[in-house]
N, C-alpha and C positions, 0 to 999 in steps of 0.2 A: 540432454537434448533440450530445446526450447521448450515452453511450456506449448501444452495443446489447446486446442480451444475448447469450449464448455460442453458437456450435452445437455439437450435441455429436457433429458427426462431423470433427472437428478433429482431426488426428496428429499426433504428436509427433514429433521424430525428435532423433537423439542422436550429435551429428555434434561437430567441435572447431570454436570459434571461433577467429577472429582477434582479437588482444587487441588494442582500441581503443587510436589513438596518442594521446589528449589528454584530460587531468582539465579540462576548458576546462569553462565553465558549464555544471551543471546543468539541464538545462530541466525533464525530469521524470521521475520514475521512473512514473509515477502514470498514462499512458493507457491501465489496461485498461478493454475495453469488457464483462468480465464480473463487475467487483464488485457492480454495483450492482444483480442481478435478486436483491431483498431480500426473497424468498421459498426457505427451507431449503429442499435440493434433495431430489431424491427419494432418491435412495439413503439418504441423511439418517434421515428418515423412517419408511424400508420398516424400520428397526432399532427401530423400536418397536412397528411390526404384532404382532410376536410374543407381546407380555406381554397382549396383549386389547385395545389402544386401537387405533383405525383408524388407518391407514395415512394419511392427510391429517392427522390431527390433531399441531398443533404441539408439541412438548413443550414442558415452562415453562420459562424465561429462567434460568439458576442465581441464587442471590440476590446472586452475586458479580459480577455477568453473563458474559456471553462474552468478555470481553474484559480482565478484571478489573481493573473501575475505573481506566481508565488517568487521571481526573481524578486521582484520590490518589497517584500517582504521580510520586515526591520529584525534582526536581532532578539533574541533573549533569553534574559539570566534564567540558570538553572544552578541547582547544587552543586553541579561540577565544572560551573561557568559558562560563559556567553555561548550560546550557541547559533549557529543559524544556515537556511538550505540554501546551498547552491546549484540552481541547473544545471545539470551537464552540458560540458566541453567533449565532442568525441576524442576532439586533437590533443587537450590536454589533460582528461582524466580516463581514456580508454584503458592503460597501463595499469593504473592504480588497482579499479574496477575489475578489471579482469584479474591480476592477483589475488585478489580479494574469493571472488566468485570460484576460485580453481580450490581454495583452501577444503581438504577433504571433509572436513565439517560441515560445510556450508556447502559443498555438491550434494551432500545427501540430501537435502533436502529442495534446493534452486535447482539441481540438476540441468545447469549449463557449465559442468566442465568443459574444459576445451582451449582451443587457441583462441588468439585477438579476434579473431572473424567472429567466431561463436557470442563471442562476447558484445561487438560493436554490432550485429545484426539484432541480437537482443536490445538493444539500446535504440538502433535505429528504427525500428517498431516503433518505439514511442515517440520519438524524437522529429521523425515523418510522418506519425498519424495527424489525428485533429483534435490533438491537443485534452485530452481526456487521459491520460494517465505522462507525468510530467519526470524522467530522474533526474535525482538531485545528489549532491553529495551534501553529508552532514559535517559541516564543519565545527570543532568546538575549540576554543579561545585558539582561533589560527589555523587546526591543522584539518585539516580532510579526515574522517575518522570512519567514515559509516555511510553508505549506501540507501537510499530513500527512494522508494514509488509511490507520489500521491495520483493517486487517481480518482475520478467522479464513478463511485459503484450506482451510482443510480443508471448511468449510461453505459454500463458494461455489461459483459455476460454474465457477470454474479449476481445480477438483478434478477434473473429468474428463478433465485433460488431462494428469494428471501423477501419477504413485503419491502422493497425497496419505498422511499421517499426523495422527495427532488432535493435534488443538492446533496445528498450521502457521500461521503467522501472516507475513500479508505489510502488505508499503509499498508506498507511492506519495507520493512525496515533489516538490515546486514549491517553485523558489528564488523569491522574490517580487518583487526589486529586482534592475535587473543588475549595480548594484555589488557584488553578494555573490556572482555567477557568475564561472568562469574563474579563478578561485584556490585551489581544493579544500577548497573549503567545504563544498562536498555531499557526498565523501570523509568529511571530518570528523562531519560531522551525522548521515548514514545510519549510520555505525560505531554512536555513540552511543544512538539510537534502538533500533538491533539491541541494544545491550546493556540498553536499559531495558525492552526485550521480553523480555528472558531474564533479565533480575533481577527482574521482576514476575510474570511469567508462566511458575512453576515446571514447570507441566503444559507447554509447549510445547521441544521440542528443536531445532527447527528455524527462521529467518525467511525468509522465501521473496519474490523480486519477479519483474519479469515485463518489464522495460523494453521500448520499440523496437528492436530492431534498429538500425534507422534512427540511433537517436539514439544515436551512438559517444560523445558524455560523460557519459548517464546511465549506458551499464554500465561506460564505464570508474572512471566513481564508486563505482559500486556493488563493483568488484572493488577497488579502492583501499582500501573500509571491511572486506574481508576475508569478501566473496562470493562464493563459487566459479561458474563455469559450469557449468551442470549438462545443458542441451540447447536446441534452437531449439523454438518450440512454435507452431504453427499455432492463432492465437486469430480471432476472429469479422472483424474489422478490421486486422489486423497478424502479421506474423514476431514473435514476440519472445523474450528473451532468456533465458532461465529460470535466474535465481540463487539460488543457498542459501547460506545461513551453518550451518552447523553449531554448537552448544552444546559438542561436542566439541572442533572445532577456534577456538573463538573465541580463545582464547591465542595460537593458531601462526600463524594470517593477520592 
């Protein structure tokens, strides 16, 4: 079923992990069930009661958007060669996507099995909101391979669960094929991504994800690409794992 929205009396708690034993296939970093309430949250909001505009009323889209332009967004090398994100096409990557998304591995945890519809209405959340959580696919030298949600966590519902900061930008990341699982691929790819979020997205100093618990290859990927553990986070559907990269330490991990 699509992801639900957040509750916001969800705890955090800030405890040490156990460091997952295996970089084995990626399934996903990608099952929160709070990106997708594509309505700015209140606290959001309540910051512009003050200059005279109501308190509901949305503020405008920057002209660079929120997200800035990740279609324009050049290119680059990785271990396993050129990679780089493409926005989604309903028309021409719906099929892929959804293939993708049905694979029994990757429902246990996305829990959007289903037909095309299931799939393009998840899509079209983001696609129709206001531009705060962007899919892409992941192309690597040519081919479409992997699934991508960047989104602004500071303007989501997972900002109530975590000292957010302005500009925090998270993943959620689907390996597509399982040839490309179980070889640290996903290690590879999430590193990359984080760095094309912080080589585009000056304003932001932080990339933030949110994996399962459950799924001990997505954080072990996630730490592999130079994630730190930051806390266990009680979200709407799941334990999960709350990872940062830092802008500071992207050098040393």
């Amino acid at each position: 079923m699509p992801p639900a929205d957040a509750r916001t009396d969800a705890r955090t708690d800030f405890r040490t992990a156990s460091t997952p034993e295996s970089d084995a296939d990626l399934r996903t970093g990608g099952d929160s069930e709070d990106t997708l309430e594509l309505r700015l949250p209140d606290e959001f909001l309540a910051m512009y009661a003050d200059d005279g505009r109501a308190a509901d009323t949305v503020p405008p889209v920057p002209a660079d958007g929120l997200l800035d332009r990740i279609g324009d967004w050049e290119p680059i090398s990785t271990p396993a060669g050129s990679f780089h994100l493409r926005p989604v096409q309903i028309e021409r990557d719906l099929p892929l996507i959804g293939r993708w998304i049905n694979d029994p591995t990757v429902a246990t945890f996305w829990e959007l099995a289903g037909t095309e519809c299931v799939t393009e209405a998840h899509l079209r959340s983001q696609l129709d909101g206001d531009g705060r959580s962007v899919p892409c696919l992941g192309v690597l030298e040519g081919t479409p391979m992997s699934y991508w949600e960047i989104y602004r966590a500071d303007l989501d519902p997972l900002a109530r669960h975590y000292p957010a900061r302005p500009h925090d930008t998270g993943l959620h990341l689907l390996l597509g094929g399982v040839a490309d699982r179980g070889r640290g691929l996903g290690g590879i790819l999430l590193r990359a991504v984080a760095d094309l979020v912080l080589d585009n997205r000056p304003r932001c100093e932080r990339v933030v994800a949110e994996p399962d618990l459950r799924n001990t290859p997505s954080v072990s990927a996630f730490l592999s690409a130079g994630f730190r553990f930051s806390a266990e986070v009680d979200l709407a559907a799941k334990r999960a794992a709350f990872m940062i990269r830092d802008r500071g330490l992207r050098d040393a991990l």
